[in-house]
mmCIF file as Biopython writes it, N, C-alpha, C and O atoms, coordinates in Angstrom:
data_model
#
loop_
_atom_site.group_PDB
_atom_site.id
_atom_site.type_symbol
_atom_site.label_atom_id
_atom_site.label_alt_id
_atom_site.label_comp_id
_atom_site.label_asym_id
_atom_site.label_entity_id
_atom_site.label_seq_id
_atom_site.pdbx_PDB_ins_code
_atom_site.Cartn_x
_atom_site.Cartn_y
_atom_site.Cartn_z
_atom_site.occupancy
_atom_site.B_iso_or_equiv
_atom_site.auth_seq_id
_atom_site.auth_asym_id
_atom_site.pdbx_PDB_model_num
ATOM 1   N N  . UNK A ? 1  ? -20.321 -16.554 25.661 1.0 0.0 1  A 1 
ATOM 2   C CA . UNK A ? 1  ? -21.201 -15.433 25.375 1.0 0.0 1  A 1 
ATOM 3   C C  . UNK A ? 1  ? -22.322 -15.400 26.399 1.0 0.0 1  A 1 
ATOM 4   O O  . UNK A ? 1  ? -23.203 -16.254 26.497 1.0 0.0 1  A 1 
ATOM 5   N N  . UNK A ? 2  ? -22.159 -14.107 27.294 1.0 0.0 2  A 1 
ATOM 6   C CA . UNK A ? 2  ? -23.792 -13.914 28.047 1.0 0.0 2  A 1 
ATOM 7   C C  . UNK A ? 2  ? -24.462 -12.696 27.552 1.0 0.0 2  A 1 
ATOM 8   O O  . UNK A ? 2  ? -25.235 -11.970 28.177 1.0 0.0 2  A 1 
ATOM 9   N N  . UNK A ? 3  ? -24.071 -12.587 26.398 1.0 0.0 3  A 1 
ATOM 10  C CA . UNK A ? 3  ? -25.131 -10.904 25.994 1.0 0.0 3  A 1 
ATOM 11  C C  . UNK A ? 3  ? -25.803 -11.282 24.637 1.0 0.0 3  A 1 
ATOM 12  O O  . UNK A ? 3  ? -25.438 -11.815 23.590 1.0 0.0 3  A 1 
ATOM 13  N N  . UNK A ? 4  ? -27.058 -10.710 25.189 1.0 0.0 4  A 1 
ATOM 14  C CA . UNK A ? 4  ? -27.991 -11.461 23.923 1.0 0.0 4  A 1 
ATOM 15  C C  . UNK A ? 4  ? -28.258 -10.601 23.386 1.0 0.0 4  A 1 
ATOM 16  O O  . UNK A ? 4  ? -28.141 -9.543  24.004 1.0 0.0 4  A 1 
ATOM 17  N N  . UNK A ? 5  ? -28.913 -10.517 21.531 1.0 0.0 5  A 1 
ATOM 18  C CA . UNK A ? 5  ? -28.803 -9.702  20.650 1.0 0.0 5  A 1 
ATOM 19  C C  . UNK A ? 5  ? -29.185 -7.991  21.171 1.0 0.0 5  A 1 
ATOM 20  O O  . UNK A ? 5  ? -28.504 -7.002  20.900 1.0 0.0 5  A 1 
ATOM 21  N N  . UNK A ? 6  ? -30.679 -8.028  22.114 1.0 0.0 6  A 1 
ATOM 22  C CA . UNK A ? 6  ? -31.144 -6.696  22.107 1.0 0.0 6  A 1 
ATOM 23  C C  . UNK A ? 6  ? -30.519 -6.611  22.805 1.0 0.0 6  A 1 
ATOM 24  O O  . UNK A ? 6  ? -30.460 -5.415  23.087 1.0 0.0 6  A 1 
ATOM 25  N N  . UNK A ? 7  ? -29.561 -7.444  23.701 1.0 0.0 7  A 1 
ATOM 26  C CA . UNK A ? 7  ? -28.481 -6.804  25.194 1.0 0.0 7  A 1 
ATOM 27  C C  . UNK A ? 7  ? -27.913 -5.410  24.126 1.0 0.0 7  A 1 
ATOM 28  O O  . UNK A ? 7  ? -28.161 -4.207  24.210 1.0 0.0 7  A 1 
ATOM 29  N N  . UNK A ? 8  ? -27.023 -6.231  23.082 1.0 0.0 8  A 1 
ATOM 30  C CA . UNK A ? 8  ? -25.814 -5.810  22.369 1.0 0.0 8  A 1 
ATOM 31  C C  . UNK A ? 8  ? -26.430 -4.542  21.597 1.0 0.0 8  A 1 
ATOM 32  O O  . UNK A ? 8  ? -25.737 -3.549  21.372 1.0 0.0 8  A 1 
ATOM 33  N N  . UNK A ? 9  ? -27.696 -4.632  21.230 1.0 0.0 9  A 1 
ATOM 34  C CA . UNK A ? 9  ? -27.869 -3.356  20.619 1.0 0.0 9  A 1 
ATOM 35  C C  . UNK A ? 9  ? -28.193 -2.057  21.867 1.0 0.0 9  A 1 
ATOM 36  O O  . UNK A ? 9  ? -27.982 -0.915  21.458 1.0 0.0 9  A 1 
ATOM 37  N N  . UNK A ? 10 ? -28.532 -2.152  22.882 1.0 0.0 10 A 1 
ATOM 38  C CA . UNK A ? 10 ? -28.919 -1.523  23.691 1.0 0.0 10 A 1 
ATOM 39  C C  . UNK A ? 10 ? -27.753 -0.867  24.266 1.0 0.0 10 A 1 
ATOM 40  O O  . UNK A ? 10 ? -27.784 0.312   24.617 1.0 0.0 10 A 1 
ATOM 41  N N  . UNK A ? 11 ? -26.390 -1.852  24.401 1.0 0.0 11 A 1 
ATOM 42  C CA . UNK A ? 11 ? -25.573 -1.238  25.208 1.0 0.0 11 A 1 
ATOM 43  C C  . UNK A ? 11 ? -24.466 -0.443  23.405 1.0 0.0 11 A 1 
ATOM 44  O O  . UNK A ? 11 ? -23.723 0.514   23.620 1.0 0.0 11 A 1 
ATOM 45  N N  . UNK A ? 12 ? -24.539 -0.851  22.325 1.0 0.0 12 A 1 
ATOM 46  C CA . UNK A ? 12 ? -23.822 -0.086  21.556 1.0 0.0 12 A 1 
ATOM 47  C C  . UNK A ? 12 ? -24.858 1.349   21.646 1.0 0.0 12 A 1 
ATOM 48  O O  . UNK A ? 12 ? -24.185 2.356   21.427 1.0 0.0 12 A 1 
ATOM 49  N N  . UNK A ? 13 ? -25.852 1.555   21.829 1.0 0.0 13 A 1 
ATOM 50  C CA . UNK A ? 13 ? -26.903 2.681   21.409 1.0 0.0 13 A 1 
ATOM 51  C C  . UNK A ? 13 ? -25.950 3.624   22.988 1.0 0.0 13 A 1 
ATOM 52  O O  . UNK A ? 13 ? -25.425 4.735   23.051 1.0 0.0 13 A 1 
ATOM 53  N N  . UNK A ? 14 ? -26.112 2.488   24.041 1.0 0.0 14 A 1 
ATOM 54  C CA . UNK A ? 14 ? -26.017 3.618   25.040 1.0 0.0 14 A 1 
ATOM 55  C C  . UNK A ? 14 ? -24.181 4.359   24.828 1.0 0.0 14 A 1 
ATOM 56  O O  . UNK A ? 14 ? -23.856 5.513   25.109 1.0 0.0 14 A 1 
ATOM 57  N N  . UNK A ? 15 ? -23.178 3.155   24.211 1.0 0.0 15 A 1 
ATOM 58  C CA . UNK A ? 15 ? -21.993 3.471   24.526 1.0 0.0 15 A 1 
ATOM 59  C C  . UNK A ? 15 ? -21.635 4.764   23.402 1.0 0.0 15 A 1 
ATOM 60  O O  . UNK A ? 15 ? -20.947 5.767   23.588 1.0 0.0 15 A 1 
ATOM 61  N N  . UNK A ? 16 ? -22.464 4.269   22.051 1.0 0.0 16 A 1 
ATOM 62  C CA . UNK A ? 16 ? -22.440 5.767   20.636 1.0 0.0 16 A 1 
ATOM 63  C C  . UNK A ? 16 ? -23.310 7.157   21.503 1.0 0.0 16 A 1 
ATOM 64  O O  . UNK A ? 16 ? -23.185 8.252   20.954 1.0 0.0 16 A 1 
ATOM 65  N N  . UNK A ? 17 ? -24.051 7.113   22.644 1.0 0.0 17 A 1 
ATOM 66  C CA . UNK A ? 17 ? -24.594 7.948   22.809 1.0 0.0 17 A 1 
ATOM 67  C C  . UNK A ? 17 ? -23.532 8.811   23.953 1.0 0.0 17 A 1 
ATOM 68  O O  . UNK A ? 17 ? -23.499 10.039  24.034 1.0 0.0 17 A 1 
ATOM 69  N N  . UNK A ? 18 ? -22.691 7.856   24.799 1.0 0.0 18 A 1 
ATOM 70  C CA . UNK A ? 18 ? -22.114 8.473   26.035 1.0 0.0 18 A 1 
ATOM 71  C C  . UNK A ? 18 ? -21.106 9.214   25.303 1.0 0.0 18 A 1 
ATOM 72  O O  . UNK A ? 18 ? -20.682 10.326  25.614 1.0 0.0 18 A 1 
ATOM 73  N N  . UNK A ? 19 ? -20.677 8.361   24.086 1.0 0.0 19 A 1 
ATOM 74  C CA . UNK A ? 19 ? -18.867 8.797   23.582 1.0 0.0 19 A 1 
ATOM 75  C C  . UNK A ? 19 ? -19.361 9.730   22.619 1.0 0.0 19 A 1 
ATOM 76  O O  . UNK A ? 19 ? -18.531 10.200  21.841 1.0 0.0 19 A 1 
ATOM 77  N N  . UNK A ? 20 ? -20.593 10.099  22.518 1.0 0.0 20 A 1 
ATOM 78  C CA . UNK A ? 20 ? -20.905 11.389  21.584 1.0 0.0 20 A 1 
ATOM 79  C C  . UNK A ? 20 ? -20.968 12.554  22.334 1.0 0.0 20 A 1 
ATOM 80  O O  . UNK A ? 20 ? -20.301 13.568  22.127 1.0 0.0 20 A 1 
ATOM 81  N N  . UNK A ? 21 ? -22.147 12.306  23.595 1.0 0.0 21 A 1 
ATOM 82  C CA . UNK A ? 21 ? -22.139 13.328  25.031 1.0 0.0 21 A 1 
ATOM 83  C C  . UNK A ? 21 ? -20.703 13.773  25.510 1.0 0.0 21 A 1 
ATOM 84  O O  . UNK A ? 21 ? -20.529 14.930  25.892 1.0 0.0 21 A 1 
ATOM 85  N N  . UNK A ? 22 ? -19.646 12.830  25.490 1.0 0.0 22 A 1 
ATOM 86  C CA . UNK A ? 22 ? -18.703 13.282  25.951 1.0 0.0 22 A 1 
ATOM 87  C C  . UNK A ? 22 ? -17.750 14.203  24.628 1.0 0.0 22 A 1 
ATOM 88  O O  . UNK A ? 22 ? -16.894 15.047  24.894 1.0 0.0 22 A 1 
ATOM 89  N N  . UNK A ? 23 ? -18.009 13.937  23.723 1.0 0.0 23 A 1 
ATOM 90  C CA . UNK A ? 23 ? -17.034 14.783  22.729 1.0 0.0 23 A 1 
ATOM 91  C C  . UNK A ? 23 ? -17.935 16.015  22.068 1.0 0.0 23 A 1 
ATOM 92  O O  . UNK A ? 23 ? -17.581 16.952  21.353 1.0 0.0 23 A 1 
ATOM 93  N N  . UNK A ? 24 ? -19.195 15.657  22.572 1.0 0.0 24 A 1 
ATOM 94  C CA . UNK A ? 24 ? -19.577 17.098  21.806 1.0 0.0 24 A 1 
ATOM 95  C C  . UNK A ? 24 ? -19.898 18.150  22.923 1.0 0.0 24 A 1 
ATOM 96  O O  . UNK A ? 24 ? -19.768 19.373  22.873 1.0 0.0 24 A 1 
ATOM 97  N N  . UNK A ? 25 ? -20.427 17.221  24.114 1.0 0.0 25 A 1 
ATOM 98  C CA . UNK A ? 25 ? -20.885 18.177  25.313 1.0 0.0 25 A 1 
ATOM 99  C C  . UNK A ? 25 ? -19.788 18.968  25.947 1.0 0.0 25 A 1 
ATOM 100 O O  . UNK A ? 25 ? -18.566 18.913  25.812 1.0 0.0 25 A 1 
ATOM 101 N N  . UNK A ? 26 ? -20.610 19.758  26.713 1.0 0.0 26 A 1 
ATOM 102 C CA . UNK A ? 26 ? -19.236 21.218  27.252 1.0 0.0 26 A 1 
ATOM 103 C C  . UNK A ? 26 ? -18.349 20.294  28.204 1.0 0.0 26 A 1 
ATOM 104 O O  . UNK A ? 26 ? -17.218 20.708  28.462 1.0 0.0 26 A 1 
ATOM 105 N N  . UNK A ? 27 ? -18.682 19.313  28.642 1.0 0.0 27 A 1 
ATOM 106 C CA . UNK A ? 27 ? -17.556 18.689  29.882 1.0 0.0 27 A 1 
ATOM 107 C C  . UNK A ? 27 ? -16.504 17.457  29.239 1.0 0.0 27 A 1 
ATOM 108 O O  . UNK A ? 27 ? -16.087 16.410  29.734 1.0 0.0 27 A 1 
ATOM 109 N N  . UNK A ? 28 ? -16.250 18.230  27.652 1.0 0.0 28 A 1 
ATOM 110 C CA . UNK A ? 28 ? -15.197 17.005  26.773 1.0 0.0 28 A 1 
ATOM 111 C C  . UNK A ? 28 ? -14.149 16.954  27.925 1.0 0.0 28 A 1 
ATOM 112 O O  . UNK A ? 28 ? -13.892 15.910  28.526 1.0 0.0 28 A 1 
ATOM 113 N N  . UNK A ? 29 ? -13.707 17.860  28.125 1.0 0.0 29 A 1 
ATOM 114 C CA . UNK A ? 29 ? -12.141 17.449  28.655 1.0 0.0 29 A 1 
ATOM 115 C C  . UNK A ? 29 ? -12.074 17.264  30.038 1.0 0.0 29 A 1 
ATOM 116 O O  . UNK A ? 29 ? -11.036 16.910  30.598 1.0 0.0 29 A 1 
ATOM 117 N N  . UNK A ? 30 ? -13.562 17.576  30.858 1.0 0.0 30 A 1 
ATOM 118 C CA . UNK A ? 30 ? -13.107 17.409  32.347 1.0 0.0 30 A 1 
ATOM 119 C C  . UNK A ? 30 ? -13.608 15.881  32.539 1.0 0.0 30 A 1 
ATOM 120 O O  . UNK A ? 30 ? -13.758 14.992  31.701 1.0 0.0 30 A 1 
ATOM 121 N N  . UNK A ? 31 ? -13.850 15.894  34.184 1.0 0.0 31 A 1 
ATOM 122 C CA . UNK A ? 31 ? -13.724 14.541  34.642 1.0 0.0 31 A 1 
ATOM 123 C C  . UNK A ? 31 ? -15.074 13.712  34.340 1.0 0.0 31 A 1 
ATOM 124 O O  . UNK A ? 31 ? -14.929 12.490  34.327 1.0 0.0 31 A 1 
ATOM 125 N N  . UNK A ? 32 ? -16.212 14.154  34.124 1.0 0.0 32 A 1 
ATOM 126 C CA . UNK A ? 32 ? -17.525 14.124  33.358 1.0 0.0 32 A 1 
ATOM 127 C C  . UNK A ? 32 ? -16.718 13.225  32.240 1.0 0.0 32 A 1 
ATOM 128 O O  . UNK A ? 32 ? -16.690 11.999  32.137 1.0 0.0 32 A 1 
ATOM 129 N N  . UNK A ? 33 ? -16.119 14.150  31.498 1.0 0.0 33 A 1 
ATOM 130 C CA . UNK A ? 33 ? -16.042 13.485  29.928 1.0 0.0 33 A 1 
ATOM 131 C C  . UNK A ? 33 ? -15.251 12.475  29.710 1.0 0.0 33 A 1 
ATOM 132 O O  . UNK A ? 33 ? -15.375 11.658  28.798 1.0 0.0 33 A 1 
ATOM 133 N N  . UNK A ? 34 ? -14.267 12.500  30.683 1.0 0.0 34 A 1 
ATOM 134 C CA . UNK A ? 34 ? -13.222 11.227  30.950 1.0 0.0 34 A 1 
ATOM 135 C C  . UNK A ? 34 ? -14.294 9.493   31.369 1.0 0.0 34 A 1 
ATOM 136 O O  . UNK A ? 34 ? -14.108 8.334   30.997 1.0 0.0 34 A 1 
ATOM 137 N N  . UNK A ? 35 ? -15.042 9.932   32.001 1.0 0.0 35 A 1 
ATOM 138 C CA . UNK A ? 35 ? -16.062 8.830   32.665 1.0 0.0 35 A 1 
ATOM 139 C C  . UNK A ? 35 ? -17.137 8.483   31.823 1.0 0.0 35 A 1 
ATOM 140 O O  . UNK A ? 35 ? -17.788 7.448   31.963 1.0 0.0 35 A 1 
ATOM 141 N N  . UNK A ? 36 ? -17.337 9.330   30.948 1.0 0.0 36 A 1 
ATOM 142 C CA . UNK A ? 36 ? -18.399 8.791   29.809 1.0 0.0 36 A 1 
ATOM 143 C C  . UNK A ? 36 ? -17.707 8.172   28.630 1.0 0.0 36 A 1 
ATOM 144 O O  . UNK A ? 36 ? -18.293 7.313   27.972 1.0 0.0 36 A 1 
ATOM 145 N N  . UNK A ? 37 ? -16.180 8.662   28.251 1.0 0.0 37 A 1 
ATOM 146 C CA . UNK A ? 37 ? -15.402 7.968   27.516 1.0 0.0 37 A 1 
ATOM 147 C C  . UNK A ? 37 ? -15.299 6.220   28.456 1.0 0.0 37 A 1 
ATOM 148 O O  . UNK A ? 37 ? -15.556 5.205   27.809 1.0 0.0 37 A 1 
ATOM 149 N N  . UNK A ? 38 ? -15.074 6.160   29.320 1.0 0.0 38 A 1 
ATOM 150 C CA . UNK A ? 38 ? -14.803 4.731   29.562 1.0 0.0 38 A 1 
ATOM 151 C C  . UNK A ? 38 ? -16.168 4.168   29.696 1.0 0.0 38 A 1 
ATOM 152 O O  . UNK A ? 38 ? -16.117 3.073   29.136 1.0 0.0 38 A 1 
ATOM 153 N N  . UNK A ? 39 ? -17.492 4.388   30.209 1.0 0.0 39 A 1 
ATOM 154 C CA . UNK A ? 39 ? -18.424 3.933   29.832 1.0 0.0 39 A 1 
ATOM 155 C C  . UNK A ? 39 ? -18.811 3.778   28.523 1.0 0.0 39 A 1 
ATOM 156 O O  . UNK A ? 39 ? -19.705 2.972   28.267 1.0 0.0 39 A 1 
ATOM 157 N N  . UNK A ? 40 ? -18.157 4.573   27.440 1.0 0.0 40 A 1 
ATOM 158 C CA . UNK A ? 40 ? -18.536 4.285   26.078 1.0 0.0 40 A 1 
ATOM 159 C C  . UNK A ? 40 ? -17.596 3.106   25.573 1.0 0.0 40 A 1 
ATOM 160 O O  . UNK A ? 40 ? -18.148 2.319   24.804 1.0 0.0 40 A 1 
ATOM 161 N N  . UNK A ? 41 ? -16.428 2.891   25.844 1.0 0.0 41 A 1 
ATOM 162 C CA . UNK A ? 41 ? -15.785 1.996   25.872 1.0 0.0 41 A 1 
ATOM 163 C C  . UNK A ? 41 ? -16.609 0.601   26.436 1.0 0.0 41 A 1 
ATOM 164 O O  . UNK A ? 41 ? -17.118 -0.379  25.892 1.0 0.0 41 A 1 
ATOM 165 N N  . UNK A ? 42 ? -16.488 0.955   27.463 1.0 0.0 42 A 1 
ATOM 166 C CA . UNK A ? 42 ? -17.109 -0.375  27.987 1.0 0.0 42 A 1 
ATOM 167 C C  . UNK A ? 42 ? -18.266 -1.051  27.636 1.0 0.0 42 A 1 
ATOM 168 O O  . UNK A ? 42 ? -18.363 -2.199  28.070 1.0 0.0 42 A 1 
ATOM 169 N N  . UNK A ? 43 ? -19.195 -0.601  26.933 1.0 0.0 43 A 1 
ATOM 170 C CA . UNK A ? 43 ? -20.461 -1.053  26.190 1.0 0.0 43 A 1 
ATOM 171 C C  . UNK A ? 43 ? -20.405 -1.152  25.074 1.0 0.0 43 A 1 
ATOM 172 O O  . UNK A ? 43 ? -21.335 -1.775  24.561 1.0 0.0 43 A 1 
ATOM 173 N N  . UNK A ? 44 ? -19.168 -0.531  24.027 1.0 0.0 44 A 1 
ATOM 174 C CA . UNK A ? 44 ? -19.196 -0.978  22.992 1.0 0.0 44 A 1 
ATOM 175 C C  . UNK A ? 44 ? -18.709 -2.456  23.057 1.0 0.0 44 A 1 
ATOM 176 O O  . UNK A ? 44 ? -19.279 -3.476  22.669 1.0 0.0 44 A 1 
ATOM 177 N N  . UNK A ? 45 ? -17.229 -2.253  23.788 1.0 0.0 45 A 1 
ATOM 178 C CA . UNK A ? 45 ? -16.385 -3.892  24.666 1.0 0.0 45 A 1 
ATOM 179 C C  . UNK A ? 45 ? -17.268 -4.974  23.786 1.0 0.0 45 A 1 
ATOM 180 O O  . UNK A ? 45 ? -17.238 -5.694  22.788 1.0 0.0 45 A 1 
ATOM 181 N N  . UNK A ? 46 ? -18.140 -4.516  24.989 1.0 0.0 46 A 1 
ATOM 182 C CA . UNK A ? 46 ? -19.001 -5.514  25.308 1.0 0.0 46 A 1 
ATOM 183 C C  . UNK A ? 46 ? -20.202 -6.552  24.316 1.0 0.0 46 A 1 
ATOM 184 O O  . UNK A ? 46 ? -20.504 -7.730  24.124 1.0 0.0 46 A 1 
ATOM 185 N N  . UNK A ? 47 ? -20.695 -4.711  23.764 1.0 0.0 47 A 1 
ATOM 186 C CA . UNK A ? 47 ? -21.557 -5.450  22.937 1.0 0.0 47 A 1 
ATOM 187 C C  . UNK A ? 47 ? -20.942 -6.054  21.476 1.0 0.0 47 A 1 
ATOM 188 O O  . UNK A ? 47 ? -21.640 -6.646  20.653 1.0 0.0 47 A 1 
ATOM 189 N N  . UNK A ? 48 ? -20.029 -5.884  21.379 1.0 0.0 48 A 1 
ATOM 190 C CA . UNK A ? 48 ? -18.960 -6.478  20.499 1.0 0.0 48 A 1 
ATOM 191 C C  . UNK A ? 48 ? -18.613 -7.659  20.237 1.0 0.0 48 A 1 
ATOM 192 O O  . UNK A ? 48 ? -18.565 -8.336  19.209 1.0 0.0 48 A 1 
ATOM 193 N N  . UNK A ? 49 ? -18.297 -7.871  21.651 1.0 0.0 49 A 1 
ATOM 194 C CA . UNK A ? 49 ? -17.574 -9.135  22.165 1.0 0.0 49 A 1 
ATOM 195 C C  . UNK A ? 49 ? -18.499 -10.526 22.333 1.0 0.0 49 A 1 
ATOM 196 O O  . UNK A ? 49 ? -18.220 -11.642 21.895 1.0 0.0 49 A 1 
ATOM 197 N N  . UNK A ? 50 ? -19.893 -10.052 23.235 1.0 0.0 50 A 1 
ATOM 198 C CA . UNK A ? 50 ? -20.589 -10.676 23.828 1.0 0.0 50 A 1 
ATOM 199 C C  . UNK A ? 50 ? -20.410 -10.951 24.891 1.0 0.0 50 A 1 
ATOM 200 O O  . UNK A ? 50 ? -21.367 -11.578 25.344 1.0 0.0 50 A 1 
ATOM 201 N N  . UNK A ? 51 ? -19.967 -10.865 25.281 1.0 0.0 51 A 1 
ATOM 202 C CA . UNK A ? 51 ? -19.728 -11.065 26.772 1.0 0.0 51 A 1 
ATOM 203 C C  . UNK A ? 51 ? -19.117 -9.946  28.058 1.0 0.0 51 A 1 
ATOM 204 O O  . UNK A ? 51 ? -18.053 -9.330  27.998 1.0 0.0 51 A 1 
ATOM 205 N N  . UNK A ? 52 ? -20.155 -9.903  29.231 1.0 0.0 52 A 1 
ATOM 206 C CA . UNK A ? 52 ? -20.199 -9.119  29.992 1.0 0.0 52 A 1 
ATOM 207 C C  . UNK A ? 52 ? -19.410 -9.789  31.414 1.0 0.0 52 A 1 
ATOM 208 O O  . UNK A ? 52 ? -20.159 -10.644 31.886 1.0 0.0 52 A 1 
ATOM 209 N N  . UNK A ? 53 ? -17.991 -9.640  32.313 1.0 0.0 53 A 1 
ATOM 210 C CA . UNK A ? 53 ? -17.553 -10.063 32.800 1.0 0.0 53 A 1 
ATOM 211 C C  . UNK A ? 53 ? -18.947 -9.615  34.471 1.0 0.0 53 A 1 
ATOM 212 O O  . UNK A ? 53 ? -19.104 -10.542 35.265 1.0 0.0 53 A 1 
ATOM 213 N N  . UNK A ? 54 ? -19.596 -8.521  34.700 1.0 0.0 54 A 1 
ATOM 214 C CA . UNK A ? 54 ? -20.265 -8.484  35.697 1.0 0.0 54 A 1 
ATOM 215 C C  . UNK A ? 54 ? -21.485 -9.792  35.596 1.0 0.0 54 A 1 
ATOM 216 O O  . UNK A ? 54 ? -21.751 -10.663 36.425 1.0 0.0 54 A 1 
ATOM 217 N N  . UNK A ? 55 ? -22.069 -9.525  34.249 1.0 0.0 55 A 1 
ATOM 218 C CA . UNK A ? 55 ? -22.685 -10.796 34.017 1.0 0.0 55 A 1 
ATOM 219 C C  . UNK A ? 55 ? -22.417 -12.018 34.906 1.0 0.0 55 A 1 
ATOM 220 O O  . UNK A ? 55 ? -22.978 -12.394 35.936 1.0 0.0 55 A 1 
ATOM 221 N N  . UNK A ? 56 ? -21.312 -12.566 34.147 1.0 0.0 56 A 1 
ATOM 222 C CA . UNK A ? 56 ? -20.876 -13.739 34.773 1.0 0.0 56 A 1 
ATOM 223 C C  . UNK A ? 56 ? -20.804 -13.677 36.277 1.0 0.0 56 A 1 
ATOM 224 O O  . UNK A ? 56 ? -21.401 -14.505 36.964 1.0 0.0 56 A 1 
ATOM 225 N N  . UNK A ? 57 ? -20.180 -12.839 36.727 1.0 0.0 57 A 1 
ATOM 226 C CA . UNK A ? 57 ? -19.865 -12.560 38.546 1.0 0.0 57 A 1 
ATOM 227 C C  . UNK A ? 57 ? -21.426 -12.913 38.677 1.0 0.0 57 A 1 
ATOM 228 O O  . UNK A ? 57 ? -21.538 -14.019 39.205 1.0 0.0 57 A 1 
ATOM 229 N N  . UNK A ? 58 ? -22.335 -12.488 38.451 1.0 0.0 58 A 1 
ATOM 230 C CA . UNK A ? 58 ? -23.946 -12.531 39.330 1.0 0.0 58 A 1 
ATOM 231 C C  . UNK A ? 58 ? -24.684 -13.685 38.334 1.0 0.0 58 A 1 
ATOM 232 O O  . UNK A ? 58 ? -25.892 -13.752 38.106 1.0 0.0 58 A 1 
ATOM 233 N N  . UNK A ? 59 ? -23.902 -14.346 37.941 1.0 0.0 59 A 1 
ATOM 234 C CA . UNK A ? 59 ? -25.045 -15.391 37.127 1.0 0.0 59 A 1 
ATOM 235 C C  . UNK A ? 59 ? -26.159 -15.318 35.878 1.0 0.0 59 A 1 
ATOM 236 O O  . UNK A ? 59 ? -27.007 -16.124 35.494 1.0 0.0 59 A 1 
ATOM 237 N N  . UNK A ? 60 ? -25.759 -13.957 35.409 1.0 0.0 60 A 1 
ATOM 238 C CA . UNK A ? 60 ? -26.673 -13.683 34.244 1.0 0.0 60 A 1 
ATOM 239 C C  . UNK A ? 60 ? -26.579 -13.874 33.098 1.0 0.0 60 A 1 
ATOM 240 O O  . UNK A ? 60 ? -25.516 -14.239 32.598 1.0 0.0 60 A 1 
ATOM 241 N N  . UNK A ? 61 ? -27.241 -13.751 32.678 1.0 0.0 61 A 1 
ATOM 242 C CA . UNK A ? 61 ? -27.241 -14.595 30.794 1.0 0.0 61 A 1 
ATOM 243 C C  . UNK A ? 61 ? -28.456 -14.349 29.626 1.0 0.0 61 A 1 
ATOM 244 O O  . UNK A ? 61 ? -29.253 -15.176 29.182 1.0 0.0 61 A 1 
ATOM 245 N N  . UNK A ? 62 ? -28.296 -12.856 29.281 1.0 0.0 62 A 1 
ATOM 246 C CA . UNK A ? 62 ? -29.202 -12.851 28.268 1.0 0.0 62 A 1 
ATOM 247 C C  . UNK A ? 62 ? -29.424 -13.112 27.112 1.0 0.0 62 A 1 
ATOM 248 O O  . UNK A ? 62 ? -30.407 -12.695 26.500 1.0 0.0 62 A 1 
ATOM 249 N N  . UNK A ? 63 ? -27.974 -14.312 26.341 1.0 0.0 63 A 1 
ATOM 250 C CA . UNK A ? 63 ? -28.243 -14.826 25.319 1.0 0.0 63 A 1 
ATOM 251 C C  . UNK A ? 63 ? -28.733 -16.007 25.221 1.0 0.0 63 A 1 
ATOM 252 O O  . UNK A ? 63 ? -28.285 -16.906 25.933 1.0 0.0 63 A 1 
ATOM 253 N N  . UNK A ? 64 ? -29.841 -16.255 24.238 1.0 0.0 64 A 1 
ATOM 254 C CA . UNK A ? 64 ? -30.613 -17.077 24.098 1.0 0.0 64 A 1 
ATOM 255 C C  . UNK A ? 64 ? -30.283 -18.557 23.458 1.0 0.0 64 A 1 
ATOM 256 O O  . UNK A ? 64 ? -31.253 -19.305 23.333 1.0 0.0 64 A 1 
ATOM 257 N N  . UNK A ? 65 ? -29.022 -19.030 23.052 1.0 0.0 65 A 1 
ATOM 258 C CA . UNK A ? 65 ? -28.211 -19.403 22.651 1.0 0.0 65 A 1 
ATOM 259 C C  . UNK A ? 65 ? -27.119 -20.366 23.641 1.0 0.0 65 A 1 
ATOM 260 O O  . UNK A ? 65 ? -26.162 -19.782 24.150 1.0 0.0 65 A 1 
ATOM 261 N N  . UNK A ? 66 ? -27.282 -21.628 23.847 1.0 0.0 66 A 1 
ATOM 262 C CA . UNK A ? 66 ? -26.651 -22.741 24.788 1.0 0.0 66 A 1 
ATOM 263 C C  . UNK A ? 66 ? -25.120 -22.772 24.789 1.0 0.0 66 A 1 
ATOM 264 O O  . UNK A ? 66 ? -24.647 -23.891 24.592 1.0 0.0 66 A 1 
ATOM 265 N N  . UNK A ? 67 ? -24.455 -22.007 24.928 1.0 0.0 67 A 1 
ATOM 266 C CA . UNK A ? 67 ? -23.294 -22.274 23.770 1.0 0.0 67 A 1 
ATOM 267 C C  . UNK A ? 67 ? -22.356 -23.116 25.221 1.0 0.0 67 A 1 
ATOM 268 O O  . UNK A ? 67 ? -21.173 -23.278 24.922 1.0 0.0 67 A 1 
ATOM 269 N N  . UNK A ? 68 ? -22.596 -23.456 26.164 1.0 0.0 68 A 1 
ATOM 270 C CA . UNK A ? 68 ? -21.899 -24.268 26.978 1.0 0.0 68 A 1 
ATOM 271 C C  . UNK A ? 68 ? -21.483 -25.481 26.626 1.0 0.0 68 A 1 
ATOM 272 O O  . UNK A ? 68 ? -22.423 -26.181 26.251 1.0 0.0 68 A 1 
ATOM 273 N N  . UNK A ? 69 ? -20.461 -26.002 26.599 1.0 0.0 69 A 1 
ATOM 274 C CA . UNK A ? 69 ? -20.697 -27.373 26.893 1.0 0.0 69 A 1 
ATOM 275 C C  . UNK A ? 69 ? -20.318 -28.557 27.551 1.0 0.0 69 A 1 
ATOM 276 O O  . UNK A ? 69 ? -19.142 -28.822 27.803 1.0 0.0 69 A 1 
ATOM 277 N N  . UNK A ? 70 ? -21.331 -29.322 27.856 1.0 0.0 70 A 1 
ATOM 278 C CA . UNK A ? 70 ? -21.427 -30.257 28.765 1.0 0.0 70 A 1 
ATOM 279 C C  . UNK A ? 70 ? -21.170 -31.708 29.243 1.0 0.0 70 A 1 
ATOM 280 O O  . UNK A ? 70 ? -21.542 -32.064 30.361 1.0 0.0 70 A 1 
#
């Protein structure tokens, strides 16, 4: 796990907000709405899961929580 609690609420707020923009806004079906569907995907993923694979690539870690071990 590298996503820490307000990570996870921040990115479900942004992913319920993109996958709403995209199904209610006028660009549902074009390429707009296709790209906010996979960004909504991808932040729910995430904040779900806990874990952010870019995270890891750059060394980041906003959960507060050791869960490595050593």
């Amino acid at each position: 796990m590298n996503v820490g609690k307000m990570d996870k609420v921040i990115r479900g707020i942004i992913g319920v907000g993109a996958a709403s923009f995209a199904y209610f806004g006028a660009e549902s079906g074009g390429t707009l709405g296709i790209i906010l569907y996979v960004i909504a995907g991808i932040m729910i993923v995430t904040a779900a899961v806990g874990f952010c694979p870019i995270y890891k690539i750059i060394g980041t870690n906003t959960c507060k929580l050791d869960l490595e071990t050593k």
